[in-house]
C-alpha positions as CSV (number, residue, x, y, z in Angstrom):
1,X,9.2,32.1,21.9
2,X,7.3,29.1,22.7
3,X,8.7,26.9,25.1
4,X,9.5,23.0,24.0
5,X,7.8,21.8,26.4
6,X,4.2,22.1,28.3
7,X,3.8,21.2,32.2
8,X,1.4,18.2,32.7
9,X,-1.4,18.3,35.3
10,X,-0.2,19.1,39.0
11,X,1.4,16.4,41.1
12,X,1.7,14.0,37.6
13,X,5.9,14.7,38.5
14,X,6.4,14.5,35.1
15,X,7.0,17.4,31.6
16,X,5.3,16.6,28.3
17,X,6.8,17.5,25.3
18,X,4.7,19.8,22.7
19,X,2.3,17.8,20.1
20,X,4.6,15.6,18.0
21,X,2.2,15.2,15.7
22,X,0.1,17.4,12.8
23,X,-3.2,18.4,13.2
24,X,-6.1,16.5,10.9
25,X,-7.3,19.3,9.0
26,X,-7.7,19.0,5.3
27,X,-4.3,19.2,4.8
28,X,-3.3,16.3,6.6
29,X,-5.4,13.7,4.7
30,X,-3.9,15.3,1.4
31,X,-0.6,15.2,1.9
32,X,-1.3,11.7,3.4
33,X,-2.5,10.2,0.1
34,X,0.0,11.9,-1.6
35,X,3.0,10.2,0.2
36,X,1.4,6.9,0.3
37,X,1.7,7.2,-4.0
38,X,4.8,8.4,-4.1
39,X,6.6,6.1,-1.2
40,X,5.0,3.1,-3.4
41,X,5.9,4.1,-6.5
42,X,9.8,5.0,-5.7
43,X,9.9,1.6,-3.7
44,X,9.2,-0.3,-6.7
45,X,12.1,2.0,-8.4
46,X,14.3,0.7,-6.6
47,X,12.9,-2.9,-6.6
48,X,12.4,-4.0,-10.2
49,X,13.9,-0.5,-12.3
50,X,17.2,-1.1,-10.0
51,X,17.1,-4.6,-9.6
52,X,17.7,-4.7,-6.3
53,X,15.3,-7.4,-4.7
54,X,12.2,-7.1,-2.8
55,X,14.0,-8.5,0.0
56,X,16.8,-6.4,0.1
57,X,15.1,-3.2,-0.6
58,X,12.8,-4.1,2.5
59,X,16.2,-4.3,4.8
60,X,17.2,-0.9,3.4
61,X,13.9,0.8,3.8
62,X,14.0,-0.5,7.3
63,X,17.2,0.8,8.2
64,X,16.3,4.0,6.8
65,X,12.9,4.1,8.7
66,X,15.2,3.7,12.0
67,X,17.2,6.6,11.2
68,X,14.0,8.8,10.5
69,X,12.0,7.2,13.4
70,X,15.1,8.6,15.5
71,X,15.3,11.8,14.3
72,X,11.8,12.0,14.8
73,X,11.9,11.0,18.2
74,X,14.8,13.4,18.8
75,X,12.5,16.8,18.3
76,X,10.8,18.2,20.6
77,X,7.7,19.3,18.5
78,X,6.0,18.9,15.3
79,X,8.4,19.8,12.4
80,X,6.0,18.9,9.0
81,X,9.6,18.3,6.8
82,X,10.4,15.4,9.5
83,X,7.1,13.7,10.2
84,X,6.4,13.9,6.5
85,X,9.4,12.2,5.7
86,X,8.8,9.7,8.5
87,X,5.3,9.2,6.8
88,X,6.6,8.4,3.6
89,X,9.3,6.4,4.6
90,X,7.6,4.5,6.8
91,X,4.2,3.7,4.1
92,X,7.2,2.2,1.8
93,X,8.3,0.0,4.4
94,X,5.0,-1.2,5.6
95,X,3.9,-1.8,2.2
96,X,7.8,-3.9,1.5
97,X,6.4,-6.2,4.8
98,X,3.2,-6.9,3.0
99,X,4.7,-7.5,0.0
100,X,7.7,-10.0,1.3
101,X,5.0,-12.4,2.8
102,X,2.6,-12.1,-0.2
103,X,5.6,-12.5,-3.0
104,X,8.3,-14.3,-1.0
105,X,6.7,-16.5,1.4
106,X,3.3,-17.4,-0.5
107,X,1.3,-16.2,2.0
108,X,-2.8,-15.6,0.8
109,X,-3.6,-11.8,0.9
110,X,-6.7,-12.6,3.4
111,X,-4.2,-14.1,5.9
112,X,-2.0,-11.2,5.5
113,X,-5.5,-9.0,6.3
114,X,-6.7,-11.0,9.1
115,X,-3.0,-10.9,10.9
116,X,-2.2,-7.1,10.4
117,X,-5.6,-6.4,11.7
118,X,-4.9,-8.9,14.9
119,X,-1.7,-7.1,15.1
120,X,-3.1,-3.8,14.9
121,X,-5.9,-4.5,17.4
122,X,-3.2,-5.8,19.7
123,X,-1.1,-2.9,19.5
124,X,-4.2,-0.6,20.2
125,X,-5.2,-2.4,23.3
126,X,-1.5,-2.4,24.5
127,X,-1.5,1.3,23.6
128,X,-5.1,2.0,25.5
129,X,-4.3,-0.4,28.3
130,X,-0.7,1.9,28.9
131,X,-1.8,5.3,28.4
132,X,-5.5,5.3,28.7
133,X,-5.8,7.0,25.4
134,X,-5.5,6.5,21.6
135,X,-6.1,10.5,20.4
136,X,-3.7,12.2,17.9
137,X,-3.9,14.5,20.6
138,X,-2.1,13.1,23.0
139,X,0.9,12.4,21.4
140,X,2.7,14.4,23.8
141,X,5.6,12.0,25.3
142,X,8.2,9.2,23.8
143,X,6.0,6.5,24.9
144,X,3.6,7.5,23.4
145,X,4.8,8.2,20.1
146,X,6.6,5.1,19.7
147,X,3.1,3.4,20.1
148,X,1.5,6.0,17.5
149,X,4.2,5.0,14.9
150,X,3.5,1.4,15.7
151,X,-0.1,1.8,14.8
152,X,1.4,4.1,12.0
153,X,3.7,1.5,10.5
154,X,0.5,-1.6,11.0
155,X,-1.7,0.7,9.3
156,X,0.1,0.9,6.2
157,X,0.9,-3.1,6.0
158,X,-3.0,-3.8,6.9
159,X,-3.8,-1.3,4.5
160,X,-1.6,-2.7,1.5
161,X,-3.1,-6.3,2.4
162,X,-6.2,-5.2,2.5
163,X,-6.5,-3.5,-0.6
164,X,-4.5,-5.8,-2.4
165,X,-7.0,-8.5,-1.2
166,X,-10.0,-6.8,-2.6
167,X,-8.2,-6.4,-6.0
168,X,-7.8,-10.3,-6.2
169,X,-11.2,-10.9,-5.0
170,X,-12.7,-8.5,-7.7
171,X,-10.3,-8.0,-10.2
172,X,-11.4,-4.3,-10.6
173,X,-9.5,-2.4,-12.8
174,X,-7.2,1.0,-11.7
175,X,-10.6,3.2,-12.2
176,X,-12.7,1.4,-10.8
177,X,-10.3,0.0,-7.5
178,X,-10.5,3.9,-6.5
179,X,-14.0,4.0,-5.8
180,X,-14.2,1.8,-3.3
181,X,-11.6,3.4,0.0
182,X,-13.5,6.6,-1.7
183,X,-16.9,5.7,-0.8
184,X,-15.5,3.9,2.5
185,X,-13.8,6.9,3.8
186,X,-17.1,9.3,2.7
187,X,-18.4,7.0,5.0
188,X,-16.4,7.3,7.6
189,X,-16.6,11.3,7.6
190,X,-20.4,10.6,7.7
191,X,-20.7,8.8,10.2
192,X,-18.0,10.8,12.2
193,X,-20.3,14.1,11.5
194,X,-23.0,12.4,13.0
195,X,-21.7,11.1,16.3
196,X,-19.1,8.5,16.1
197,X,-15.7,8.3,17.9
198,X,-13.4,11.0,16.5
199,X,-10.4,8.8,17.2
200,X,-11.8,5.2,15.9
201,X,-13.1,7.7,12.6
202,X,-9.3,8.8,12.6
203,X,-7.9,5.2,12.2
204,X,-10.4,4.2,9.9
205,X,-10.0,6.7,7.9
206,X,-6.2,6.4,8.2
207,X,-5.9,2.8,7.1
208,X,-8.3,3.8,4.1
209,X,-6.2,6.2,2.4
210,X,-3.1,3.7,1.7
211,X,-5.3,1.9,-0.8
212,X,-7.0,4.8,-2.2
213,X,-3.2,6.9,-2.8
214,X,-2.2,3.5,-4.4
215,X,-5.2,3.0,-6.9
216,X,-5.0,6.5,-7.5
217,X,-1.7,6.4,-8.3
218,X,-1.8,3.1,-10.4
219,X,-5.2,5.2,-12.3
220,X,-2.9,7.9,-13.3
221,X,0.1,5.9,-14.2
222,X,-0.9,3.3,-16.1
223,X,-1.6,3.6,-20.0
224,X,-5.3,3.9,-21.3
225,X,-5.2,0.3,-22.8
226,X,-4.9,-0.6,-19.1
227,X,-7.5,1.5,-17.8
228,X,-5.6,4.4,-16.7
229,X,-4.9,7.8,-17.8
230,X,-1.4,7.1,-19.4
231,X,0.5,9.9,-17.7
232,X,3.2,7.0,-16.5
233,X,4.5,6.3,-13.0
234,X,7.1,8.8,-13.4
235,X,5.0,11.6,-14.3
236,X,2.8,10.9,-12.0
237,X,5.4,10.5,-9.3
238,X,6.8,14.1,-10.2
239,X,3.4,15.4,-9.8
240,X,2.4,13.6,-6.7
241,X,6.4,15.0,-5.2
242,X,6.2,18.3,-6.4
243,X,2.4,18.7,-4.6
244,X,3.8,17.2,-1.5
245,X,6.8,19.8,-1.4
246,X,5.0,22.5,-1.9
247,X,2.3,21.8,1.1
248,X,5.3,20.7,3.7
249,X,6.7,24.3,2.4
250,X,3.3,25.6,2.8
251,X,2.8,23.9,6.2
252,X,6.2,24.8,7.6
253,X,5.3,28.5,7.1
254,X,1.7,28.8,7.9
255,X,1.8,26.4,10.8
256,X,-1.8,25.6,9.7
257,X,-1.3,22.2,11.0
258,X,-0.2,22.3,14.1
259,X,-1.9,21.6,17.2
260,X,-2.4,24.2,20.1
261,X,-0.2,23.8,23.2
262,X,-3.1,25.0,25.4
263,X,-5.8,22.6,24.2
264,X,-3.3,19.2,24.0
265,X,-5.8,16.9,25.4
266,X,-8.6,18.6,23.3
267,X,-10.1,18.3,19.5
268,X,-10.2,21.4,17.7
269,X,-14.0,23.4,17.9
270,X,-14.6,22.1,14.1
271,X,-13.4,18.6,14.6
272,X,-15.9,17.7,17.4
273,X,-19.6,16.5,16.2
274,X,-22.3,18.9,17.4
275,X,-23.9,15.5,18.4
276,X,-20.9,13.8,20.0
277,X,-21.7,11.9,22.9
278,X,-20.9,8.9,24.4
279,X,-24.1,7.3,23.8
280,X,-24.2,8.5,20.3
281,X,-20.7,7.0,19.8
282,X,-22.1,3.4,21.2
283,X,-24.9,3.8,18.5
284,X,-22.8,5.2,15.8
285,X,-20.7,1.5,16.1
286,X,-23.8,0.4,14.8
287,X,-23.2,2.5,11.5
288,X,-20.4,1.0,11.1
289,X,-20.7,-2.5,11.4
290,X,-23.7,-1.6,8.8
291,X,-21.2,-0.1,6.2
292,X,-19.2,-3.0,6.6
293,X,-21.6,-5.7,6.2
294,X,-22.7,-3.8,2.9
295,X,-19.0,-3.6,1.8
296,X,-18.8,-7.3,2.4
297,X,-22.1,-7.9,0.4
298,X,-20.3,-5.8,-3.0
299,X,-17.0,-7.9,-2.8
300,X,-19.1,-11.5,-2.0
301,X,-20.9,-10.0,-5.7
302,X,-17.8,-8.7,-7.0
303,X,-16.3,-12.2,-6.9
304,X,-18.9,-14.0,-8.7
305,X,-18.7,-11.2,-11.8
306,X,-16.2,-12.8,-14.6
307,X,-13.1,-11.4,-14.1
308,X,-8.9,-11.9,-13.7
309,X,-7.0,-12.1,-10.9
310,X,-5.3,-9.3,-9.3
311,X,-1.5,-10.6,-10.6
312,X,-3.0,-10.3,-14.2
313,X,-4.9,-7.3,-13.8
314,X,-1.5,-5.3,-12.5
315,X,-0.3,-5.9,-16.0
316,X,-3.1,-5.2,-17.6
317,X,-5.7,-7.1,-20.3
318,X,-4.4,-10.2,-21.3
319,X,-2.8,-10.5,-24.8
320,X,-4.7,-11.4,-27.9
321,X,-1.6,-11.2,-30.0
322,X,-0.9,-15.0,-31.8
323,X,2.3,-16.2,-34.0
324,X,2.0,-16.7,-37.3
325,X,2.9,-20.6,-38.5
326,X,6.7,-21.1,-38.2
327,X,7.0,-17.2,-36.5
328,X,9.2,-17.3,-33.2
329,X,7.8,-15.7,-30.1
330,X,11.7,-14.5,-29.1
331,X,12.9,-14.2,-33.0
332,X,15.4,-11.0,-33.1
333,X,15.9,-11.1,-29.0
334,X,19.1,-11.0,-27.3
335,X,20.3,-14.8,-26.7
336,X,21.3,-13.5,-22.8
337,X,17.5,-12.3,-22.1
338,X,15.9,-15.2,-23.4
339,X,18.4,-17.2,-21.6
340,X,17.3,-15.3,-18.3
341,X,13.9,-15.9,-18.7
342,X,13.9,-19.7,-19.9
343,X,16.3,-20.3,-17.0
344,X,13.9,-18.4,-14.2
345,X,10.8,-20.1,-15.7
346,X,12.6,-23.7,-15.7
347,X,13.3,-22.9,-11.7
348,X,9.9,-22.1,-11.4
349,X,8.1,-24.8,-12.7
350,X,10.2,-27.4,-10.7
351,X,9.3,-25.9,-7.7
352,X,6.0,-26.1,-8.5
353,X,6.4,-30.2,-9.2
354,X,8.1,-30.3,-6.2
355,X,5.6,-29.0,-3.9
356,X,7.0,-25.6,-3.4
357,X,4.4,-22.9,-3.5
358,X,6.0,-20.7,-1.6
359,X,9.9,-21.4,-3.8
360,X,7.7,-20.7,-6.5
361,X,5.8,-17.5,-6.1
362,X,9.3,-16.1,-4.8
363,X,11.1,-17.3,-8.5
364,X,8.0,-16.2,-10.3
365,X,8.7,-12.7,-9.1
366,X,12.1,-13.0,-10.4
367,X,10.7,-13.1,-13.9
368,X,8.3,-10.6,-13.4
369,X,10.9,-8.3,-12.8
370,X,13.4,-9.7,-15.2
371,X,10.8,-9.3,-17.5
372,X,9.6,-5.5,-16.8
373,X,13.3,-4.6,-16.9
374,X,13.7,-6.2,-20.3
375,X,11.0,-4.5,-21.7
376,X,12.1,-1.2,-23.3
377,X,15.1,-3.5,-25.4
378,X,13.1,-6.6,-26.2
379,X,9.3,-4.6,-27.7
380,X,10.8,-2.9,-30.2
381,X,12.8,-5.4,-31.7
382,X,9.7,-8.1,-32.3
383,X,6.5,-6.0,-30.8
384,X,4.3,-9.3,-31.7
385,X,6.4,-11.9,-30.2
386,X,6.7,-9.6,-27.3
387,X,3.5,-9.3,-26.9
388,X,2.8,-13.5,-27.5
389,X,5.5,-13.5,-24.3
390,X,3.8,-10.6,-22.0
391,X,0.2,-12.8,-22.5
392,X,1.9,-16.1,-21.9
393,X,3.6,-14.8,-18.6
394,X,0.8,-12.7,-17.2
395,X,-1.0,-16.3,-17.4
396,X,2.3,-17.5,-15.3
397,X,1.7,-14.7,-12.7
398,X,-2.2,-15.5,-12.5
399,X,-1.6,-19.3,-12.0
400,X,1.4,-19.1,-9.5
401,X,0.0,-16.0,-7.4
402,X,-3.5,-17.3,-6.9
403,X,-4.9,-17.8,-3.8
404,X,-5.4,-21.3,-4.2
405,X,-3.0,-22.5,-6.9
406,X,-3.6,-24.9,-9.5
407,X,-0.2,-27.4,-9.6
408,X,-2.0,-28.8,-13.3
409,X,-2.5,-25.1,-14.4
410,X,0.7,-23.6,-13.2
411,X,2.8,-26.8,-15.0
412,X,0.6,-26.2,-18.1
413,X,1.2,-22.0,-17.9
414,X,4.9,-22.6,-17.4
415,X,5.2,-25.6,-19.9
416,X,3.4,-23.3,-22.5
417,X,5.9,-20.1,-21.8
418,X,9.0,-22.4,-22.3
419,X,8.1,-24.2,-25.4
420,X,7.8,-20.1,-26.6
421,X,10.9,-19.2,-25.0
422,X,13.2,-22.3,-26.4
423,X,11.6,-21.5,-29.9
């Protein structure tokens, strides 16, 4: 029986505790993108299917992350059902973080960026400056840990932000959206193979696959009018669990992914670069900064194309349905729903008059949700109004959720959505 813990070097006074953490085989990176689509997807279950808030669904998944992170913390090795669970639990709340300053507080997606990656940075350099090391490898004590779950947990937020950003900047459809953190993290394996830093390739990498899990996730779950595959989020979700289940099983058994004891402070034969060195690492940064002045270069063109914003493109095209003359947008709707809505867009638009961007964008995702919920009682009793209303408030979200809002063409959006709604 292997022994829960290793002995560190001689005269350290100190016993390390076996790698907490799974190897990054192939395996890893799957299950990785896997979680990331399925944490998203049952977080915005529970905030908009449930009705329970974005607010209040990040204070849950936060307490929930706390209890993981403990009984995380509380083993003595890698145990793939608990870190996986840890993973998944912990992309949800990072994305919820994300989300609250984006939706609640009004804060611009390329703020978000720049402060999770001056946060991340930080907690690298703290990390670094304490332990001398930022491997995977390493993982072998609490302190250590706590700072890889910090990186962990920054990762996910910078990656949500991130992404997020480059689908306002772009407004790139589902499809499309997955090509880029594709070609980025090809990239990053390239440049990895041919010399650069097998941890700074790890993190890229790592921050990379929360976008790509989400786009592919949104790809396969949303219908083909809105470029997707139509399988639905919950189909896709059941597929995306059930693939996850199976390689936790899989990885439980096989202990495929778990580091050796003997070679803790050591990368794997087939992870190391035949031409790893430390000069070639230096030159390799090189490589990098390359890739990233070319990504920059497709989003700068990207921005100047003719396209929506990324509020409107979640939803889909915008509606080209009209109302026929004396034909009412909300005719045959429950008085109560309409009431709902005309009542949260009202709110809305005096925030917006009153100088309240940030009141605004956090009532303007009331209706969004009030609206989604709505949807499966109000289409089939007028499909045409409904779809009049859907067009009118996707041009709500796009005005209020911009990254440099409009007042004139949020009060004209809003005005036009109420004179439909009190029809």
């Amino acid at each position: 029986m292997t022994n829960n813990t290793t002995i560190a070097p001689a005269g350290s006074g100190r016993r390390e505790m076996l790698s907490k953490v799974p190897e990054s085989t192939l395996w890893f990176w799957i299950i990785k993108i896997l979680c990331t689509t399925v944490g998203e997807s049952f977080a915005e279950w529970i905030n908009m299917t449930l009705g329970v808030g974005l607010e209040m669904t990040a204070v849950l998944f936060t307490i929930v992350f706390a209890g993981v992170l403990i009984w995380q913390l509380s083993l003595r090795r890698y145990v793939p059902v608990v870190y996986w669970l840890t993973v998944v639990v912990v992309s949800v709340t990072g994305t919820l973080y994300t989300d609250i300053l984006t939706d609640a507080l009004g804060v611009p997606l390329a703020v978000s960026t720049a402060v999770f990656a001056g946060v991340l940075a930080v907690a690298f350099g703290v990390w670094w400056a304490s332990q001398r090391t930022l491997s995977i490898h390493s993982i072998t004590s609490t302190p250590r840990e706590l700072f890889y779950w910090l990186a962990i947990l920054v990762t996910f937020a910078l990656g949500t932000a991130a992404g997020d950003w480059i689908l306002e900047v772009t407004g790139w459809g589902p499809g499309v959206s997955v090509l880029l953190p594709a070609a980025l993290i090809s990239a990053v394996i390239i440049g990895w193979r041919l010399g650069a830093s097998a941890t700074l390739s790890f993190w890229l990498a790592y921050i990379l696959t929360r976008p790509l899990g989400a786009n592919l996730g949104d790809w396969m779950g949303f219908p083909a009018d809105q470029q997707g595959l139509g399988l639905g989020v919950a189909v896709t979700s059941v597929i995306f669990l059930v693939a996850i289940i199976a390689t936790v099983i899989y990885l439980t058994v096989s202990r495929a992914d778990a580091i050796d004891p003997d070679k803790l402070t050591k990368q794997p034969s087939w992870a190391r670069s035949p031409w790893s060195s430390p000069k070639r690492e230096r030159a390799m940064l090189g490589y990098f900064g390359g890739v990233a002045v070319l990504t920059a270069g497709l989003l700068v063109w990207a921005s100047a194309q003719p396209h929506t914003t990324a509020a409107a493109s979640e939803e889909g095209p915008a509606s080209t349905a009209t109302l026929a003359p004396g034909e009412s947008a909300t005719a045959g709707f429950p008085a109560a729903d309409v009431s709902e809505l005309r009542t949260i867009s009202q709110d809305t638009l005096e925030k917006v008059k009153a100088g309240d961007q940030a009141g605004a964008v956090a009532r303007v995702k009331d209706l969004e949700s009030a609206w989604d919920a709505a949807q499966s009682v109000l289409k089939p009793l007028n499909p045409n109004g409904w779809a009049v209303l859907d067009g009118m408030i996707d041009a709500v979200l796009t005005e209020v959720r911009a990254s440099s809002p409009d007042a004139v063409a949020e009060e004209d959006a809003l005005s036009t959505l109420l004179s439909a709604l009190s029809s």
